[in-house]
C-alpha positions in Angstrom: 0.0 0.0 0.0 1.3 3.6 -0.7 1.3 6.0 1.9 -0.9 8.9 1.2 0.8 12.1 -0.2 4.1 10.6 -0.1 7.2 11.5 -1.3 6.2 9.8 -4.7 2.7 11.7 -4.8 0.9 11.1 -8.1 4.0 9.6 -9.4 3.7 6.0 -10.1 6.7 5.0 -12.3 10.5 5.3 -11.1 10.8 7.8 -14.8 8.0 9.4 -13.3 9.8 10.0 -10.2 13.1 10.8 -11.8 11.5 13.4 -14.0 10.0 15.3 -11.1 12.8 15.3 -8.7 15.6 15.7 -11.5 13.6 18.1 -13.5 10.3 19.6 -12.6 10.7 20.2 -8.8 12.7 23.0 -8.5 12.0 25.2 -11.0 10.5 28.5 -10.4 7.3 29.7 -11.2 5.7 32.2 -13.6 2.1 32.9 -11.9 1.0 35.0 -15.3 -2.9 34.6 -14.0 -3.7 35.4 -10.6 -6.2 37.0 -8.7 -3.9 37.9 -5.4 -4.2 41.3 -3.7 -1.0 43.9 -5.1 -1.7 45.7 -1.8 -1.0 42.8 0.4 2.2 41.5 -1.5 3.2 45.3 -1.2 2.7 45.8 2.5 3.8 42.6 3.0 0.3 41.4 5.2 0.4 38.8 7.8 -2.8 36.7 8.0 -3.7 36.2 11.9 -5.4 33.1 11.6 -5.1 30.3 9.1 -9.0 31.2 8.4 -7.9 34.1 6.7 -5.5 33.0 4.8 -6.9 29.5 3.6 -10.5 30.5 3.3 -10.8 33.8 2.8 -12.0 34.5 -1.0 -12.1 30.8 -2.0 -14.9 29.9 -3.3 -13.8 26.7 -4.2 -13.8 25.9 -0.7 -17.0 27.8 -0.5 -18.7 25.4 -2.8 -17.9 22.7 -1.0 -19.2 23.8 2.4 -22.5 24.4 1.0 -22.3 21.0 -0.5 -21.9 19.8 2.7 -24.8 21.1 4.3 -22.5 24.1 6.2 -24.9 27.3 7.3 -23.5 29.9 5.3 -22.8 32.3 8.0 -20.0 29.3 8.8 -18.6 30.4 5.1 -19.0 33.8 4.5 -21.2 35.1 7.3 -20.2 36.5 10.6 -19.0 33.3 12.3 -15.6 33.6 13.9 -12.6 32.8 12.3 -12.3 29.3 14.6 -16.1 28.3 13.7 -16.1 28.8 10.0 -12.1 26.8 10.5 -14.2 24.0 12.2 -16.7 23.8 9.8 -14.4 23.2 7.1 -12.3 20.9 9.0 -15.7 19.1 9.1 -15.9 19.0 5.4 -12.9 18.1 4.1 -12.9 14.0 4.9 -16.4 14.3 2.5 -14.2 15.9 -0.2 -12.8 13.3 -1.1 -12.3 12.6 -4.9 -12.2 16.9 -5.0 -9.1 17.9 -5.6 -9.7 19.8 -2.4 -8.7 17.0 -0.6 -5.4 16.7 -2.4 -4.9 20.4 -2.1 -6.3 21.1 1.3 -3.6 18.6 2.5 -0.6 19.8 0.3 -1.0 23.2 1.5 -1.1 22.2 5.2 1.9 19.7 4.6 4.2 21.9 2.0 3.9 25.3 4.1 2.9 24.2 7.5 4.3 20.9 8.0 1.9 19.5 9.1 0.8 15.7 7.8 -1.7 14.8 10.2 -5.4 14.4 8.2 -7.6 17.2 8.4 -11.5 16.6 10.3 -13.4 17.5 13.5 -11.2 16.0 16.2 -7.9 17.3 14.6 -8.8 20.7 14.2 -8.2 21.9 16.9 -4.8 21.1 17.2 -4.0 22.4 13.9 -5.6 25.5 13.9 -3.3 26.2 17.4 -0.1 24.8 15.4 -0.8 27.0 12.0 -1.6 30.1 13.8 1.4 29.6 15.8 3.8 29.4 13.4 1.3 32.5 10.9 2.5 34.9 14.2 5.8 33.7 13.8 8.5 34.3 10.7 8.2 33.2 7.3 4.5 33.7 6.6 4.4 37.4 5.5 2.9 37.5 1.7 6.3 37.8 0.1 7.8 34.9 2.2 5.1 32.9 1.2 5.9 34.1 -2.5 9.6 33.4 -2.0 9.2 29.9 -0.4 7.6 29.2 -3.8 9.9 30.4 -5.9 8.4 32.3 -7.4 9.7 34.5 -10.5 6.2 37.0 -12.1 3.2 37.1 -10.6 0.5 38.9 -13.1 -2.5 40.5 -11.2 -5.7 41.1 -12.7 -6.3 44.7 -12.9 -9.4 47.1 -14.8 -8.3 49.6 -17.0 -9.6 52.5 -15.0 -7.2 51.2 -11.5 -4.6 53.4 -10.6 -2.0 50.5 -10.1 -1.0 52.4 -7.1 0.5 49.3 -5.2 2.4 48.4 -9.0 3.6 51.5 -8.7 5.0 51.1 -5.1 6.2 47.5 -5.8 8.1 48.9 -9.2 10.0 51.5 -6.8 10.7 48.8 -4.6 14.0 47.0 -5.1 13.9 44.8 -1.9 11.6 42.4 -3.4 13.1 40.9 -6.5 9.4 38.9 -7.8 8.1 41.2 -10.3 4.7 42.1 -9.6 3.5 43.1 -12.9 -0.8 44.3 -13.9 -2.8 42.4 -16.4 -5.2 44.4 -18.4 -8.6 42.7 -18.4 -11.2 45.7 -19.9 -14.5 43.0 -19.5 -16.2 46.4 -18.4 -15.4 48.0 -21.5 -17.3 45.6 -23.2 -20.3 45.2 -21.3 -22.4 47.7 -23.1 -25.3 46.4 -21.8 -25.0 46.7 -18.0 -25.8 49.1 -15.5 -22.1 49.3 -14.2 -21.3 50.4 -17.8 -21.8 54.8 -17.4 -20.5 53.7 -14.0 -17.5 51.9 -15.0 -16.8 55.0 -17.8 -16.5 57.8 -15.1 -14.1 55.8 -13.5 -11.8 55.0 -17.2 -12.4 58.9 -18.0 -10.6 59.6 -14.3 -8.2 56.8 -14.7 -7.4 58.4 -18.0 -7.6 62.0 -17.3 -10.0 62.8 -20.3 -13.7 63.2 -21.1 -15.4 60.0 -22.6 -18.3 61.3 -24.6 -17.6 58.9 -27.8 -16.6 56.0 -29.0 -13.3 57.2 -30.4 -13.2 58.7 -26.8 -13.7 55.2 -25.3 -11.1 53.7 -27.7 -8.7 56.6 -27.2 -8.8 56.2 -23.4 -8.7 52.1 -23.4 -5.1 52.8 -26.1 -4.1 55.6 -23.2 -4.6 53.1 -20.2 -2.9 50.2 -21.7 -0.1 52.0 -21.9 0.3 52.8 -18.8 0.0 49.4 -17.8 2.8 48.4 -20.4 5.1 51.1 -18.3 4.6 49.3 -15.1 5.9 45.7 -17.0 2.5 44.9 -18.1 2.4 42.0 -20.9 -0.7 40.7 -20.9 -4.5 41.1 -21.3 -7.1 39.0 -20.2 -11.1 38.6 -21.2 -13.7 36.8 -19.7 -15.6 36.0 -23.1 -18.6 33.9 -21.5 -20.4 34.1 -24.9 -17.6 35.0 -27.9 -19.3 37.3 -30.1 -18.5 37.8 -33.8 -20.9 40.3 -35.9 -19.2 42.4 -38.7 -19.0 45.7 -38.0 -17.9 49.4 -39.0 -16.8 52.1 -36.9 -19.8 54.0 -37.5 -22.1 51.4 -36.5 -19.8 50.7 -33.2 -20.0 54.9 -32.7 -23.8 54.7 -33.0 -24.6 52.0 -31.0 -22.2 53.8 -28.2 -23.8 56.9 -28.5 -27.3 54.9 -28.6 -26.3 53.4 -24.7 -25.1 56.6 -23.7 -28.3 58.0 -24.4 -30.1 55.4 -21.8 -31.6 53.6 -25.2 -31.6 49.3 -24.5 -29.8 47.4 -26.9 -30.5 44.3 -28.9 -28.5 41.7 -28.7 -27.0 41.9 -32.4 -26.1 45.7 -31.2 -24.3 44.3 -28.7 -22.6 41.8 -30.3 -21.3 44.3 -32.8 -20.1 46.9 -30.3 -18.2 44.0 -28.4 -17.0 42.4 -31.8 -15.4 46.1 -33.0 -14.2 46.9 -29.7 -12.0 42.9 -29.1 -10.6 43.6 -32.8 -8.9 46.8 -31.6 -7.9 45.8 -28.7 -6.5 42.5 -30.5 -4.6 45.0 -32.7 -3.7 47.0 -29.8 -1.8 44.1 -27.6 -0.5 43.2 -31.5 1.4 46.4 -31.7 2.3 46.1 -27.9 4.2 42.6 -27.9 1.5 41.6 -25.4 -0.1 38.1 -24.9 -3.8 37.8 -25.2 -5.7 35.9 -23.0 -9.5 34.2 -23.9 -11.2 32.9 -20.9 -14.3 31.4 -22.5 -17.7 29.8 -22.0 -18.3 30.0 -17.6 -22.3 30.5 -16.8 -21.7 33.6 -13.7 -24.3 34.2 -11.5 -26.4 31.4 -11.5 -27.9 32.4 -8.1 -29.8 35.4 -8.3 -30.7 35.8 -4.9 -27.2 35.0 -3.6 -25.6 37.4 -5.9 -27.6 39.8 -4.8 -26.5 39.5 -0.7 -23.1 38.6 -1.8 -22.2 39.6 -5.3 -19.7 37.7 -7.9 -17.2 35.6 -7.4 -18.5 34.1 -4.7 -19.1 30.3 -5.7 -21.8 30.4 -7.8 -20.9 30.1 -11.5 -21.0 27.1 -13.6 -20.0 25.9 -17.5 -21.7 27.2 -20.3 -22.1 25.2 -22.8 -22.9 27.0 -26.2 -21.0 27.1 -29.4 -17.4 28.4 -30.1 -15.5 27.8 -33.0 -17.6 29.8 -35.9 -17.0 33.1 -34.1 -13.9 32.2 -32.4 -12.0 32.0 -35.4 -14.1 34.8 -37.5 -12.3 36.7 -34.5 -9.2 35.2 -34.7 -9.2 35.4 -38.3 -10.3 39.3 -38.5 -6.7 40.3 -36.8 -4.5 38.2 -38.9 -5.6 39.7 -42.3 -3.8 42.6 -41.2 -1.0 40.5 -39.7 -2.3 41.8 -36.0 -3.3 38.7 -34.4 -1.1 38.3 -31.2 0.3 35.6 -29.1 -2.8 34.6 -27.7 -3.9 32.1 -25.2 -7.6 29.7 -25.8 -8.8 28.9 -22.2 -12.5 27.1 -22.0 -14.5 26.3 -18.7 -16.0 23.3 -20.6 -13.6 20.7 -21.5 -15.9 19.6 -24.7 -14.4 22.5 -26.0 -10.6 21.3 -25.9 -10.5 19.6 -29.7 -12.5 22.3 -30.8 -9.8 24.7 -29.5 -6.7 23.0 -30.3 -7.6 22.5 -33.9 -8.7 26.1 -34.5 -5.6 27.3 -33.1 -3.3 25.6 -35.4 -4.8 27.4 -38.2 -3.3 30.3 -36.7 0.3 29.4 -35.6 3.6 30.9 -37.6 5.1 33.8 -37.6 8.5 32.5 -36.3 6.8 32.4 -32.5 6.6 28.7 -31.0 3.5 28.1 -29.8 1.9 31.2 -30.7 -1.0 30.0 -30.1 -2.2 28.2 -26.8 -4.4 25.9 -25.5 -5.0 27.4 -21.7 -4.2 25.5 -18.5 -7.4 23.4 -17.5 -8.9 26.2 -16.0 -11.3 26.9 -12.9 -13.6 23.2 -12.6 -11.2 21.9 -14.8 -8.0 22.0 -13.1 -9.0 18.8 -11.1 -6.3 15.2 -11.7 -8.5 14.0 -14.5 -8.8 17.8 -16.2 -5.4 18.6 -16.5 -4.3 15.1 -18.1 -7.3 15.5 -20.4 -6.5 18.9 -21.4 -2.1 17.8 -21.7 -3.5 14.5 -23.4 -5.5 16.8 -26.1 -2.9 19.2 -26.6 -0.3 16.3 -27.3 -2.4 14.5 -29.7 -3.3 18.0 -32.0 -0.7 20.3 -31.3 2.5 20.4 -29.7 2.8 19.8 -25.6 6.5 20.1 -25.6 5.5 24.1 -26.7 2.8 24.2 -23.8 3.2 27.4 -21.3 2.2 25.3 -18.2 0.3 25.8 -15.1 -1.1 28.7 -13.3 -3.0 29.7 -10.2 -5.9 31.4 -11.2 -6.2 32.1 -7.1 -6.5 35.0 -4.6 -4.6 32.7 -1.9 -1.4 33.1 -1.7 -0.9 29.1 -0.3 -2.2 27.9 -4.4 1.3 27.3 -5.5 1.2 24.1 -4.6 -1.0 23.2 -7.8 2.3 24.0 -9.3 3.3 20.9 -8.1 0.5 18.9 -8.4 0.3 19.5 -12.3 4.2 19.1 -12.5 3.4 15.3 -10.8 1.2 15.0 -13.2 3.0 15.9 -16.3 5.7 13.6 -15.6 3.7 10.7 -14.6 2.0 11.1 -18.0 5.6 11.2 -19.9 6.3 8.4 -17.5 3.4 6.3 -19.0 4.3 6.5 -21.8 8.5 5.5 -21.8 7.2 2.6 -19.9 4.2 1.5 -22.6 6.6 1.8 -25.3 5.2 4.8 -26.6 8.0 7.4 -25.2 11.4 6.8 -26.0 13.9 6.4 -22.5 15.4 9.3 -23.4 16.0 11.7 -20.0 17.6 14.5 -22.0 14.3 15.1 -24.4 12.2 14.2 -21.6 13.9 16.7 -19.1 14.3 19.6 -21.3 10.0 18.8 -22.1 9.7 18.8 -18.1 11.9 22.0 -17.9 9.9 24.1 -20.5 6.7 23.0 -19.7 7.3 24.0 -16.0 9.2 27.3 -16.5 10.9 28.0 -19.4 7.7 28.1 -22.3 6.4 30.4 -20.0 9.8 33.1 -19.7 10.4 33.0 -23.7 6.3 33.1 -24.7 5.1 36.0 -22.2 8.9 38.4 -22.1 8.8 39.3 -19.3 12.3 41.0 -18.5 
């Protein structure tokens, strides 16, 4: 019998083995999707109870309680910090299966050192250990970072934030991570909403002009992004739930700006052309800046009305949607390389049926002298489970090229989510493993090990450029 989360974790061939410890383990990280907190790695925060810092934001975690029949003032109510700990301690035994249970116990292990198995009647003495050694040294946000090794970490940032805390963290030259802003504009796009004339005060502040047109709008989104790129900034991100494509002029994306402006509702096809003009200049925009564009595709957000009314997004309450892709995906893709503008750009879907689909669209788009130009995301969000990330390696081998892959990220607001880094790295070279001892993989350690190497770090320096 093998001991649970052994040394050999996930690894179960002796190539397996020797490609993690003489390859994958040790290299750093490039964390070039996040959602961690700029203003806590800058004031270095200290978390005072292993509540806050394990189970505050997740709503991964979050799901699960609920799952399990926790009151949700034990998750994000006003419970203490040691009752909403106790209620997850409660949970995790039923997780198991989740990759919770895997990562729940990795994190405690890897940061706290502690293997004892998390539940009701061992609770209590880890919560006393963990917060013990949180008030002690080593725990601060950028120890946490540096224990990890940790290399680029990539917020996620609007176009109308003032990247104060990028600013201080630029300046500061005691902390060698670079801390670098993504540009994710979703608000620009959502026409529709009523956080759009909102959301455009803001980007007119942001961008110290007057928004009163679409050229305005464009003008200001050009202004802000390069800003961003000042600050070290390569890379954009969208949250395309539903990928539009509608051909459209500049007029007609000028009227139908001026038409929402005016308080007049929208169709659908209106909105579909604004967003479709508006993601081809951008596209061209990140072009001309050397940036990476990122696609985070088909997630169903707030399924729960009435819970995202008391507690708003993000909170554990999205889903997979499951329409179509492809015809508008590549009419998109296709629209920026007529003109030679399509940039390095990253395919991310919250439903896995989507991973062929993806992988073969994007090698109609590869070239230009750039490996891997085109990627096939990380499994992502629901997907990043044991079974997701093999499927999504496994389809990525068979259509493309898995030796050009970019590799993991964290996707996370807790600063304890590295170890997924190591989970997929286990997994990568288990698959490889598989396969020199099938018969399909030649024994060959060099080609192996330098596939280990890229896929863990190196892809990921050359693709994104960051220094």
């Amino acid at each position: 019998m093998v001991k649970f989360l052994d040394k050999n974790f996930l690894l179960t061939n002796q190539t397996a083995v020797a490609l993690y410890n003489d390859f994958a383990k040790d290299m750093p990280i490039i964390d070039y999707h996040c959602h961690l907190s700029p203003q806590q790695i800058y004031e270095n925060h200290r978390f005072k109870t292993i509540t806050e810092i394990w189970l505050g934001g997740d709503h991964y975690k979050w799901r699960v309680m609920r799952a399990n029949g926790i009151d949700e003032s034990l998750i994000t109510g006003n419970a203490s910090d040691y009752e909403k700990f106790l209620a997850y301690a409660r949970t995790v035994p039923m997780t198991l299966g989740n990759p919770l249970y895997h990562w729940s116990h990795l994190e405690l292990q890897r940061f706290f050192g502690i293997d004892t198995l998390i539940n009701e009647r061992t609770a209590d003495g880890i919560w006393q250990k963990a917060n013990a050694m949180l008030s002690g040294e080593g725990f601060s946000t950028r120890d946490l970072i540096k224990r990890s090794n940790v290399k680029v970490i990539c917020t996620t940032d609007d176009p109308s934030d003032g990247l104060e805390y990028h600013l201080k963290l630029k300046e500061d030259h005691d902390f060698d991570v670079r801390v670098v802003p993504s540009f994710r504009p979703d608000k620009a796009l959502e026409i529709r909403r009523d956080t759009f004339s909102p959301w455009l005060l803001k980007l007119s502040r942001a961008a110290g002009q007057n928004i009163v047109n679409y050229a305005d709008l464009l003008h200001a989104l050009e202004s802000r992004a390069q800003y961003f790129h000042r600050l070290g900034c390569r890379v954009s991100d969208h949250a395309l739930d539903v990928v539009p494509f509608e051909h459209t002029t500049l007029e007609q994306a000028s009227a139908i700006f001026a038409k929402a402006l005016s308080g007049e509702a929208l169709t659908t096809l209106e909105e579909h052309q604004y967003k479709t003009y508006t993601m081809v200049f951008l596209g061209k925009l990140y072009a001309r800046l050397g940036w990476v564009m990122q696609l985070h595709m088909h997630a169903r957000r707030n399924n729960n009305s009435r819970m995202f009314r008391q507690l708003g997004p993000d909170t554990g309450y999205d889903s997979l949607q499951d329409g179509h892709l492809a015809n508008a995906l590549g009419q998109l893709l296709n629209t920026l390389e007529e003109e030679e503008l399509l940039p390095k750009t990253i395919l991310y879907s919250l439903n896995p049926k989507d991973y062929a689909v993806l992988a073969a669209l994007m090698g109609s788009f590869q070239g230009g002298g750039i490996p891997g130009k085109l990627q096939l995301g990380a499994a992502w969000w629901f997907n990043d489970t044991k079974d997701g990330m093999i499927e999504q390696m496994r389809t990525l081998a068979n259509i493309g090229l898995l030796s050009r892959f970019v590799g993991m990220l964290t996707d996370s607001r807790s600063f304890l989510s590295y170890t997924r880094h190591e989970y997929f790295r286990r997994l990568l070279c288990n698959m490889l493993g598989e396969w020199v001892e099938s018969g399909e993989a030649p024994d060959d350690m060099e080609l192996l090990g330098d596939i280990v190497r890229r896929i863990s770090y190196v892809n990921a320096k050359e693709y994104f450029e960051f220094e």
